[in-house]
N, C-alpha and C positions, 0 to 999 in steps of 0.2 A: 887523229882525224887529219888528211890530207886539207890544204887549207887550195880555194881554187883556185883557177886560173886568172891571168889579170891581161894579158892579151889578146889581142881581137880576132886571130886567126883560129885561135884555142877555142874560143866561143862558137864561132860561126861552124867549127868540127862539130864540135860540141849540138850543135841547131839541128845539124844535115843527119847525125846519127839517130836523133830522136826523132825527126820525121821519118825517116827508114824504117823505123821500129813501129812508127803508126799506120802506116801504110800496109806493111807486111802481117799488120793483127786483123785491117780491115780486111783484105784477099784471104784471111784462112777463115773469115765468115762465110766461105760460100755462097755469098747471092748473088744468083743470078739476075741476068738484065735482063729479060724478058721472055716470052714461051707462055702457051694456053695453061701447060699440063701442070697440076696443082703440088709442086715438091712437096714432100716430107715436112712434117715440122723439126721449123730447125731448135736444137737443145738450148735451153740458156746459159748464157754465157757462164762463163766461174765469177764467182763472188769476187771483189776488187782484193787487191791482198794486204793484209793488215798495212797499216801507216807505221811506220819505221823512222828514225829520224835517220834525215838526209841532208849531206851538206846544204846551204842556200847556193840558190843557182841564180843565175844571169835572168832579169826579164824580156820576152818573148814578144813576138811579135803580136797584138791582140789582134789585129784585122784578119789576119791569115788564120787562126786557133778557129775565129768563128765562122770563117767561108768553112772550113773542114768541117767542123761540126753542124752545122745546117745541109752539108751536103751530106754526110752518112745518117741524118735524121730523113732524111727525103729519101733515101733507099729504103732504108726499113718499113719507115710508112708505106711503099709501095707495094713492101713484100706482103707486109700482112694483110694489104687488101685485099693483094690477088688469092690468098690464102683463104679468106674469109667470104670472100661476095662468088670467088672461080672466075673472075675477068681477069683478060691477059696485058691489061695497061700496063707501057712501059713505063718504066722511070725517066725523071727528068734527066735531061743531058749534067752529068756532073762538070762542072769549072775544076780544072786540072791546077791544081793547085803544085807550086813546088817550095821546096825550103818553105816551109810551113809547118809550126810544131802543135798536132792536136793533142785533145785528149777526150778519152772517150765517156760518155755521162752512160753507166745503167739504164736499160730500160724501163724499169720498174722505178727510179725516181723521176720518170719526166711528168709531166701535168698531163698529159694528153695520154696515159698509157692506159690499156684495157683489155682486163685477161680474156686469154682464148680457153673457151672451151666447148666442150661438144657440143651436138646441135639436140640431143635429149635433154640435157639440164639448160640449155638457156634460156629456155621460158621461166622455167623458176629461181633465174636467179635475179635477184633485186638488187638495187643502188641501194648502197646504206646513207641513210640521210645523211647531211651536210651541218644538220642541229641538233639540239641535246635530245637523248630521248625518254628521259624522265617524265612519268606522269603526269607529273604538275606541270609543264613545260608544253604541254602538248596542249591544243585547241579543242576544245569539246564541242565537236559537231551536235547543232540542234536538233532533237527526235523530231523523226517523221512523225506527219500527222495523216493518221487514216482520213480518208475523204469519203462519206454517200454518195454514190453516185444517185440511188433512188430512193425514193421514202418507202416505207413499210406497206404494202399492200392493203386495201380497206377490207379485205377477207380477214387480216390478223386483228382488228380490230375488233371484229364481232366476235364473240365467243362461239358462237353456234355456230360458224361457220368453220370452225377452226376444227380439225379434226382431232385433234393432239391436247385437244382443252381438255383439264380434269379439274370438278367441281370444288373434290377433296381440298385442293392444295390451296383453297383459299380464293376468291371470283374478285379476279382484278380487272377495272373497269377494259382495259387495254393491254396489250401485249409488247407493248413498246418498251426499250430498257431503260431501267430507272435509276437515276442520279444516286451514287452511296454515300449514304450518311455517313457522316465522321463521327468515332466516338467520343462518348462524352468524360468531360474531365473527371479525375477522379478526384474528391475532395475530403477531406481529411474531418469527422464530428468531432465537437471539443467530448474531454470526458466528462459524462454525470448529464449531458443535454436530454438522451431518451430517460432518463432515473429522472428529473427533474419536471417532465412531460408526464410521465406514466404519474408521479407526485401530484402533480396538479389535476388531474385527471379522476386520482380515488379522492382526492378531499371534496370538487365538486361534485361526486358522484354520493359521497356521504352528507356532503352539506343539502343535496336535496330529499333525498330519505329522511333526515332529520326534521325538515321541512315539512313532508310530507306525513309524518309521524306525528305529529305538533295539530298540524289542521285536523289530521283523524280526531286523534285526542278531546281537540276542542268542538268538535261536530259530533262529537258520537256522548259525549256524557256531560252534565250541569260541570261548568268552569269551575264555577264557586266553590262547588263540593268534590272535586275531582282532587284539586292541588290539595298540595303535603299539607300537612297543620302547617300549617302557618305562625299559629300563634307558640309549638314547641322551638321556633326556629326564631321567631322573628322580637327583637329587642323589647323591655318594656319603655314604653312611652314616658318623655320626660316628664317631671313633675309642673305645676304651676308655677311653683315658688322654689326657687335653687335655695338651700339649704342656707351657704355662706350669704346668702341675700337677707332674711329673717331676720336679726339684729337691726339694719338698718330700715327694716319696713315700719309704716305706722301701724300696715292691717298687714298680719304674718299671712295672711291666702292671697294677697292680689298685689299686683304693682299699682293698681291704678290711684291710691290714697297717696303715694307719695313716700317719702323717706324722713328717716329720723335724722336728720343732719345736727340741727339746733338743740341745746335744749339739755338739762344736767341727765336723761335717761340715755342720750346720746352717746355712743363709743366714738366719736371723733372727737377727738382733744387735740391740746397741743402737745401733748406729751406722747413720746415714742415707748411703743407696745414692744416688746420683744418676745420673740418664741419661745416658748414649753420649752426646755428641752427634753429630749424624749430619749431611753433609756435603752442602750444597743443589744443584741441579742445573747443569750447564755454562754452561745458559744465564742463568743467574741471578749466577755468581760471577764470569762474563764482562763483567757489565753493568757502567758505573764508579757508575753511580746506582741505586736502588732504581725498581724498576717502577712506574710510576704507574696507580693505580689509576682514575683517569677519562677516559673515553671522551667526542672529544669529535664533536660530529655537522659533516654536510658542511658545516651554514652557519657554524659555527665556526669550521670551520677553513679557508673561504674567508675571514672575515673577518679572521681572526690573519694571512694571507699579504697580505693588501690593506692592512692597520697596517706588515707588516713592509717589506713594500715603500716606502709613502708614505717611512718613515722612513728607508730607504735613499737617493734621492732627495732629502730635505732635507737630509742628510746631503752630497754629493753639493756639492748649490748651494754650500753652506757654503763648503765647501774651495775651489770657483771663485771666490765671491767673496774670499776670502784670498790667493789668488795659490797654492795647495798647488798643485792640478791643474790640468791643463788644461781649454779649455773644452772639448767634444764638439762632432765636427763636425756641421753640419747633414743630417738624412736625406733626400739629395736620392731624387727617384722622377721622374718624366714627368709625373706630373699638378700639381708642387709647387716645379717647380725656376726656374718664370719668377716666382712670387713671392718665392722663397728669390732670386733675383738679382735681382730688380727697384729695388736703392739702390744695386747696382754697376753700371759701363759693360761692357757686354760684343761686343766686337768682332766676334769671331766664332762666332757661335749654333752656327755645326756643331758646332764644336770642343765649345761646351759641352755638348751634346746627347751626343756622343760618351762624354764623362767623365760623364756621368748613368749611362749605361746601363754602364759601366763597373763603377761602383759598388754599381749593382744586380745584376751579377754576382758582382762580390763577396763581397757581401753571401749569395748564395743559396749559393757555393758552399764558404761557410763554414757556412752550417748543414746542410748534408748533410754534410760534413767530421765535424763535431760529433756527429752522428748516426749515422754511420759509426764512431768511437769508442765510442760509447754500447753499440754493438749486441753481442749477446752471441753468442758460436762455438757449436758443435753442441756440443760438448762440457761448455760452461758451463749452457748450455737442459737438457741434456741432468741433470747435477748440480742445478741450479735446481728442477726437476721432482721428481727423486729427495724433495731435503730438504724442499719443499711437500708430499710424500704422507707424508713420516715425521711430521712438526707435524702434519697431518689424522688422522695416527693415535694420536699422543698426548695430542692434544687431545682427538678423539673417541673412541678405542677402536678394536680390532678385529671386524669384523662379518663373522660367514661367512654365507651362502646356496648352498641345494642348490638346482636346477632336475631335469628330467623332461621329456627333450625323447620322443618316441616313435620318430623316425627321423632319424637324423644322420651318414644316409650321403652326403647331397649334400657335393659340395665348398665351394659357395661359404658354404654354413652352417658349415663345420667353420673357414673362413677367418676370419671377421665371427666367430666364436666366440673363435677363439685370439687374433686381432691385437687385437682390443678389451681383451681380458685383457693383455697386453703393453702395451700403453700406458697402462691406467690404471694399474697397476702392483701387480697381483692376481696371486694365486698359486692355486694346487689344478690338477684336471684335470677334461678331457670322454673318459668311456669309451662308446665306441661298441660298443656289441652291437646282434645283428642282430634281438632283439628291443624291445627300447627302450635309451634312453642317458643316462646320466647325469650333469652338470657340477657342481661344486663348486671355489668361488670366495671368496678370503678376501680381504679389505685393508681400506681406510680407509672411515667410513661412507658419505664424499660419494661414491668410487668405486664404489662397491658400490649404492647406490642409483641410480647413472645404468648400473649394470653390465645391471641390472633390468629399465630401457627400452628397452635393448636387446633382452634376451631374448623382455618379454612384449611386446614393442608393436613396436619398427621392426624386425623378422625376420618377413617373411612366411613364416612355414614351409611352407606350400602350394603355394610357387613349384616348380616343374618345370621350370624352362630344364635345357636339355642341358647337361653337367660340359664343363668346359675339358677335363680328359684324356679326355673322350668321341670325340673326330675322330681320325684318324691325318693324318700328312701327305700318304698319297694321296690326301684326302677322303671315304674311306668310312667307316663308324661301325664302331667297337671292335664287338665280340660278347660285347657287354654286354647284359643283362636289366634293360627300364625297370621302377623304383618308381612307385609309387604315392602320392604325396604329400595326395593331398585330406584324409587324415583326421589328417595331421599334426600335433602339438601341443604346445606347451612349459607346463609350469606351474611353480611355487614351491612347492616341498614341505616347507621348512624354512626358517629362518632365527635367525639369534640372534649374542648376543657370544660373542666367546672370548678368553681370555688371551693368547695365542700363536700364532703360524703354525706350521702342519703340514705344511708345504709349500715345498719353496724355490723353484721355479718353477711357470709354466703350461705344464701339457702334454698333448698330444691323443693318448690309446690307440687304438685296433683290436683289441676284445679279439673272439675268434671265439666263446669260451666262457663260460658263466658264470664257473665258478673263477679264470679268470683274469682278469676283472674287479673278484671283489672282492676279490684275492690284493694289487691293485694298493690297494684302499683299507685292509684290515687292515695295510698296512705305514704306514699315517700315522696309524692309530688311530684310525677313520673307519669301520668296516666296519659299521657298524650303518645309514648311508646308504643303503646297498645292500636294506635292509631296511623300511626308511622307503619308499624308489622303488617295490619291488613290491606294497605292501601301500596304496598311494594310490589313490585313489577320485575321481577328479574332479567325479564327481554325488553325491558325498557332504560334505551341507553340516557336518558336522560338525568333520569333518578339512580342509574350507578354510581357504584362509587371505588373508586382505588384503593385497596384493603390497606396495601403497605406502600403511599402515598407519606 
């Protein structure tokens, strides 16, 4: 790189050549200085030509660069007026500038510049804002608000006068438009509120039936004689004289005499009384140990037999390795006996097959042997039964139930009545009268509860098959008169504990008469059942009762 000049005359060449060169680019613009007639447009210029690096030069005159430049800006301006508007305004007189070094700025980057184009598009062409034009950026003009100029006519007012009125669509006072409702929130029920409504809603609805039920009751028949015995139900009445009191009274029937406190016939001393002892139950004096009071569950006591066993077993080894016992012979089977021989020579396989199956006969028919021993006689099932219901009823108690069957004249019901009482091992009876029938039944509670399922659930009482003693043997039917079973019914009329059986077996009456139905109950001290049975109400929710409560 040429390095520059450093003399003054160098320079000033140097000045004179590059005005020369501005001067002779502005004359090959071609514009003219004035004339009506509208030139051609003129082309634009060539793009400036890339930046190259250039020695550094000499600084230039600044006063003179900008008279040059302000005076080829004032041409142009001129040109594109006369271009744009068609007036023939001349330019201003240019100041002649010399030795002066411009340079020329682009049209398109001055401030003031503004493109030309035809006179078809420039109605639609628009300034592009000068601001962001991002939505959010932008001013949201306020909506128009529609204005009434006049009110509603008093013709739309009246219906009748309204030609367009139709009745159908509902007769609103006025025709004027009507303010819309917003809707309404939507709100969320907890769960269970309508279940808990509809709840409350059947128990008041039962609590007054019940009610209402109660008043009939006592409006329509004697109180008095209406309610349940009372007296099968209701406790006896204390004594005058409590028992443990007696010893100390002077008169054994009354308090009022006073007590024996004083006095050598008197039990108050100074000496300390101590208790009887009293003598604990068979089964307990029988026992050599004390009962143990923990229960223990089924995995327990699988697992205490799978210890007891392991240890019988190692046990077992033991003594084999010692020489005590024998060893155990091998458990030959058919699937196990060519491994169980297979270190020995064996000649003849029949032979040993034979003595397999031998063995496993053996074997089988020593455990049905076993089994055979174990098994209990009629006799002993028979005793075994008995003393499992007597424990079911010490344990639990005794528990009687009355029933109300309506008709228990069929036979096969009077069978399934008795035989089911006889096995489980219940006592009382079923009297049959020809208008309804009565069973009472006492034992254990397990018994007496499955006594129950029987009566109210597996006894179809409705059934009507023909009676076994209905046929004769020539095959023609007895001259018997059929029942009518459809309206058949058995219910629970009572139930409860009792101290004691009243009853030493089960057994099925035929009584023709009342009297002599309940001649049969007043001898076991029962007769108030009889009075319980016809005074039951099966649509009477009162006196129901919960079988399997």
């Amino acid at each position: 790189m040429s390095q520059p000049p450093k003399s003054q005359e160098e320079i000033n060449a140097l000045i004179a050549k590059k005005r020369a060169e501005v001067l002779s680019r502005i004359a090959n613009m071609n514009l003219p200085t004035g004339g009506g007639a509208s030139a051609p447009r003129p082309r634009p210029p060539p793009p400036p030509p890339p930046l190259v690096s250039q020695p550094a030069k000499p600084p230039l005159d600044q006063v003179s660069l900008q008279d040059t430049i302000a005076a080829t800006r004032a041409r142009i301006e001129a040109k594109l007026r006369s271009q744009n508007f068609g007036s023939a305004a001349a330019p201003p007189p240019v100041p002649k500038q010399t030795q002066v070094h411009t340079q020329e700025l682009h049209p398109m980057l001055r401030d003031d510049y503004k493109p030309i184009v035809p006179n078809a598009k420039r109605a639609k062409l628009s300034t592009m804002p000068r601001i962001s034009s991002i939505k959010a950026n932008q001013r949201k003009e306020p909506p128009r608000e529609l204005k009434i100029d006049h009110e509603a006519p008093a013709s739309f007012s009246d219906p009748s006068k309204n030609p367009y009125y139709d009745a159908h669509m509902g007769g609103r006072p006025n025709a004027e438009p009507q303010a819309r409702k917003h809707a309404k929130q939507f709100h969320f029920v907890r769960p269970g509120q309508f279940v808990a409504q509809a709840e409350k809603q059947r128990a008041e609805a039962k609590m007054e039936q019940l009610k209402v039920e109660i008043a009939e009751r006592a409006a329509k028949a004697r109180l008095a004689e209406e309610v349940l015995d009372v007296t099968a139900i209701r406790p006896p009445e204390p004594p005058v004289v409590e028992w443990w009191d007696m010893p100390f009274l002077s008169n054994k029937e009354s308090y009022d005499e006073g007590f024996k406190i004083d006095g050598p016939e008197s039990l108050v001393t100074v000496y300390v009384q101590h208790p009887v002892p009293i003598e604990p139950p068979e089964s307990i004096r029988t026992m050599s140990t004390a009962p143990s009071q923990l229960i223990l569950t089924r995995k327990e006591r699988k697992k205490i037999r799978r210890q007891r066993r392991i240890d019988q077993q190692r046990e077992h080894r033991e003594k084999v390795m010692l020489g005590l016992e024998p060893p155990a012979k091998p458990k030959l089977r058919m699937s196990n006996f060519m491994n169980v021989m297979a270190t020995q020579s064996v000649p003849d396989p029949t032979k040993l097959e034979a003595e397999v199956r031998k063995q496993m006969q053996e074997r089988l028919d020593k455990h049905i042997a076993q089994n055979q021993a174990r098994k209990l006689t009629k006799e002993q099932r028979k005793e075994k039964a008995e003393s499992k219901a007597q424990e079911a009823e010490i344990r639990d108690g005794l528990v009687c139930a009355v029933f109300k069957v309506n008709k228990l004249s069929h036979s096969q019901h009077r069978y399934k009545v008795s035989i089911n009482a006889d096995q489980m091992n219940l006592t009382g009876c079923a009297l049959a009268w020809p208008q309804m029938s009565v069973v009472v039944v006492e034992g254990a509670a397990k018994f007496v509860k499955a006594y129950k399922k029987l009566m109210l659930r597996r006894i179809d009482w409705t059934d009507s098959q023909p009676k076994l003693e209905s046929t004769t043997p020539g095959g023609g039917e007895a001259a018997e008169e059929r029942v009518d079973y459809s309206d058949n019914e058995c219910h629970l009329i009572w139930q409860g504990e009792i101290e004691k059986r009243r009853f030493t077996q089960f057994r099925l009456r035929k009584c023709p008469t009342e009297m002599q139905a309940k001649g049969w109950l007043v001898g076991a001290g029962c007769d108030s059942f009889w009075q319980l049975a016809k005074q039951y109400d099966p649509n009477d929710n009162i006196t129901a009762l919960d079988p399997f409560s």
